[in-house]
C-alpha positions in Angstrom: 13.1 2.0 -70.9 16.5 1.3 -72.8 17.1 2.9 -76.0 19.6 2.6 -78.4 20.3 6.0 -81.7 22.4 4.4 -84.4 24.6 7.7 -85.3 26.8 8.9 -88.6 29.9 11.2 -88.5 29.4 12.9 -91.7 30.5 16.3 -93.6 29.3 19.1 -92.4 26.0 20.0 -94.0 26.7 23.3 -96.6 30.6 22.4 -96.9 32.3 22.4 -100.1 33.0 19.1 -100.6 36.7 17.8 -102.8 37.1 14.7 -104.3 40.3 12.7 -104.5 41.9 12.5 -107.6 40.6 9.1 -108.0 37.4 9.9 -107.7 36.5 7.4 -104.9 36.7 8.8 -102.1 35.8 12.7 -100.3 39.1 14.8 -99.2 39.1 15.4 -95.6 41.8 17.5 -95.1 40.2 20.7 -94.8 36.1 19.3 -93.9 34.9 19.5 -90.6 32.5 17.1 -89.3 28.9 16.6 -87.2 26.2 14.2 -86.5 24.3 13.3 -89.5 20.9 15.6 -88.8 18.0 12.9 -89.2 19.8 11.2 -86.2 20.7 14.3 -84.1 17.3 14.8 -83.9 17.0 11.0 -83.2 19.1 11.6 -80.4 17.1 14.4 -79.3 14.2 12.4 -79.5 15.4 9.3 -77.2 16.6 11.8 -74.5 13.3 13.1 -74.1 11.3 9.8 -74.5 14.2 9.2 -71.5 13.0 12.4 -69.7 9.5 11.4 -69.6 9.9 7.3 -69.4 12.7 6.7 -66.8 15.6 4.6 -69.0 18.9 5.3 -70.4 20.2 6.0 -74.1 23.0 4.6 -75.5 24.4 5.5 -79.2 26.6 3.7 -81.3 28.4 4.2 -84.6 30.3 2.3 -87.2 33.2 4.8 -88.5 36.9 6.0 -88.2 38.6 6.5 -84.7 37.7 10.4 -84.9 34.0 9.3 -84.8 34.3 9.5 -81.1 33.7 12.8 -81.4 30.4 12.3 -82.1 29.4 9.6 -79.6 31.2 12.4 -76.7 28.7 15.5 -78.2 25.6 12.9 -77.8 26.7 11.8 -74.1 26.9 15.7 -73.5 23.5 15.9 -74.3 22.0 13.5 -72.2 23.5 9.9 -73.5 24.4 7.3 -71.2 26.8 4.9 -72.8 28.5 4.6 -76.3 29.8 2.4 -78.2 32.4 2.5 -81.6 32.9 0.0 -84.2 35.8 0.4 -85.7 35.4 0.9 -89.6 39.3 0.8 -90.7 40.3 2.5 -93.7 38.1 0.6 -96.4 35.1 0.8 -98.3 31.9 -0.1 -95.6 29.0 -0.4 -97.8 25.7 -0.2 -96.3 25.0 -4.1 -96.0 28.5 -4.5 -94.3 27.7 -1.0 -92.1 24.3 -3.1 -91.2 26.1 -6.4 -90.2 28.8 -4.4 -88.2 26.2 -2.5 -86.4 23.7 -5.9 -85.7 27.0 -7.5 -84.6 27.4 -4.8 -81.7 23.9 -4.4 -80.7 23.8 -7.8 -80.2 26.6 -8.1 -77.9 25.0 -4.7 -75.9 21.9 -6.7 -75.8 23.3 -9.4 -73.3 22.7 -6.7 -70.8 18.8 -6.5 -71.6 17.4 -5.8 -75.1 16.5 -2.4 -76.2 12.7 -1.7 -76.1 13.5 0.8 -79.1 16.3 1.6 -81.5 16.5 5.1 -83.6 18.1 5.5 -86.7 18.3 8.6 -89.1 15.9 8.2 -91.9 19.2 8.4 -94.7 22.5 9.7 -93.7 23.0 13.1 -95.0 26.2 11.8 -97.3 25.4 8.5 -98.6 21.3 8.7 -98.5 21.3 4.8 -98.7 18.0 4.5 -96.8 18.5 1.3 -95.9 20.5 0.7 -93.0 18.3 0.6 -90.6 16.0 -1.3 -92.6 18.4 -4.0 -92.7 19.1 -4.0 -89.2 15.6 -4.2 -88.3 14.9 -7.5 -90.7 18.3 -8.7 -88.8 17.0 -8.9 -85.2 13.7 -9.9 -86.4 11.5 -6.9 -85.4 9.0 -4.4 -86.8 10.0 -1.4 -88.2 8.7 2.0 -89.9 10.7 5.1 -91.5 10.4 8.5 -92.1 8.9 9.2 -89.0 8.4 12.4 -87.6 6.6 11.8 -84.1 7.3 8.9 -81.6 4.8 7.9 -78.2 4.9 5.5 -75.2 1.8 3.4 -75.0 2.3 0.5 -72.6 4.6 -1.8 -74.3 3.4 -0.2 -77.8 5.5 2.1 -79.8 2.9 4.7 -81.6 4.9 6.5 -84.6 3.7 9.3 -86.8 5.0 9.7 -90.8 3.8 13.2 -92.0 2.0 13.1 -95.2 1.1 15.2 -98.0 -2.8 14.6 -96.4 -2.2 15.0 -92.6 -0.1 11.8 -90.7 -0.1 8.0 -91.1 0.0 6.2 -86.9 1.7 3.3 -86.9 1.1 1.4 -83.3 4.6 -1.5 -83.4 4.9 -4.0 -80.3 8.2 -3.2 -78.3 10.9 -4.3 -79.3 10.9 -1.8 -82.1 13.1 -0.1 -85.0 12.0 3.3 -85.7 14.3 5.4 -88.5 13.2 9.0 -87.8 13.4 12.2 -90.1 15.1 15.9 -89.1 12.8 18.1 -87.8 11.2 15.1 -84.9 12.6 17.4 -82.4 15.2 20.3 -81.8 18.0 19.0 -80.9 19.2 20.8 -77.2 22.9 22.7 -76.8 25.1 20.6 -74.7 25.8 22.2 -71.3 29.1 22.5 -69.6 28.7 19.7 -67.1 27.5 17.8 -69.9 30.6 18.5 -71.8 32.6 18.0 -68.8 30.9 14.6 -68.5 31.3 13.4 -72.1 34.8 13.9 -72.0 35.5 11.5 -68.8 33.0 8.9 -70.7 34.6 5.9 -71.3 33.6 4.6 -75.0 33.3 1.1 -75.0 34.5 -0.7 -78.6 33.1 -3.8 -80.4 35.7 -5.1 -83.3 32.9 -6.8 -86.2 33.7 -8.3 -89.5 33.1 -6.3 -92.4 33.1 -7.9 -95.1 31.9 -6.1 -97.8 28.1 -7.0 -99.3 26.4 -6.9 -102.8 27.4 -3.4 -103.5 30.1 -1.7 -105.0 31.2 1.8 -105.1 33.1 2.7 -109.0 33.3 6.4 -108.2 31.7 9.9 -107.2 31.1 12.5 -109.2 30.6 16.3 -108.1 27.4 18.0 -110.1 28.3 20.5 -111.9 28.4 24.1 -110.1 25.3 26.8 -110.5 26.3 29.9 -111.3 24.4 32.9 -110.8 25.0 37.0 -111.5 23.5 39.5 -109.9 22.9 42.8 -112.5 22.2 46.0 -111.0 19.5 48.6 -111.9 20.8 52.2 -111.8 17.2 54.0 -112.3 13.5 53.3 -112.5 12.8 53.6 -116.2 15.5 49.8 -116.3 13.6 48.5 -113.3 10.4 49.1 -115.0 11.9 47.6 -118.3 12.7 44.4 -116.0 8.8 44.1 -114.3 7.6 44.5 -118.1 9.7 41.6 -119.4 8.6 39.4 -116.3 4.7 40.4 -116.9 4.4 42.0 -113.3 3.3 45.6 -115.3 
């Protein structure tokens, strides 16, 4: 079974994130980065499909040179291969991230196509939703999202989305896109071999044109901060004050 988890570098999750003066763009200087979480977990989830199938995983990104470093933590955690599309230092919006990405996995594909290709269900900084969407519509194939359990049934994909009532099953002929929520598995610790392996791997890159698509980025905007304070009750008769205003007594 080949599989193939489309991966983000993104901000790390509960960072305080700068804007440039200009608005359009997130200062990096002091940001540390990770895997986007739906799609660790969708890495987590091909290396066990791996595990219990027989196969190889293979991720690929579209981002900046340092994005390597998230292709090397997926190989120490089981991946096979990876690949990096070189993003530049312009805006990618998501239509030019899908063509980039459709570009390379169909050059990987002249080695055999993948029976099943993860995505994240929205990358934790953008949220676009739609990128793997538009990949799947690109190599003509069937594809769900927000799924939350994937199983191996012959040459059938059979993919769970959680509900508020229970779980929809979606049963999708291989070749299949999947784009998979956090929480589809726990993503594993990388061992030291596996570090020691990721760090010989040799990243294979695929130059694409990105041309930029129908959208267009004017400028973020940061939300305005929460502010909380904390008052402190020196004896029972305020505490008691407190519960009556809040209709406990």
């Amino acid at each position: 079974m080949r599989i193939l988890v489309c991966v983000k570098r993104v901000p790390a999750p509960g960072a305080k994130i700068s804007l440039t003066e200009d608005g359009r763009a997130i200062e990096t200087a002091h940001l540390s980065f990770t895997t986007s979480p739906h799609e660790e977990c969708a890495v987590e989830a091909a290396i066990q499909l791996k595990e219990a199938h027989g196969g190889s995983v293979e991720v690929l990104t579209l981002g900046p040179p340092e994005a390597e470093e998230q292709l090397r933590y997926a190989a120490s955690v089981g991946a096979d291969g990876a690949t990096l599309v070189p993003a530049g230092d312009g805006e990618v919006d998501p239509q030019a991230t899908a063509s980039g990405l459709l570009s390379a996995i169909r050059a990987l594909e002249a080695d055999g196509t993948f029976d099943l290709i993860l995505f994240g269900n929205e990358s934790a900084d953008a949220g676009n939703f739609q990128v793997g969407i538009r990949v799947a519509h690109g190599l003509g194939r069937p594809v769900v999202s927000g799924i939350k359990g994937i199983e191996i049934d012959g040459g059938t994909v059979v993919a769970r989305r959680e509900t508020g009532a229970g779980f929809e099953v979606y049963r999708l002929p291989m070749p299949a896109v999947l784009a998979v929520k956090e929480g589809i598995a726990l993503p594993r610790y990388p061992t030291l071999s596996g570090r020691l392996k990721s760090k010989k791997l040799e990243i294979r890159r695929h130059e694409a044109d990105l041309s930029p698509g129908g959208l267009r980025m004017v400028r973020f905007e940061s939300p305005p901060e929460q502010e909380s304070t904390t008052e402190i009750l020196a004896d029972a008769a305020a505490v008691a004050d407190v519960l009556e205003e809040l209709g406990v007594l």
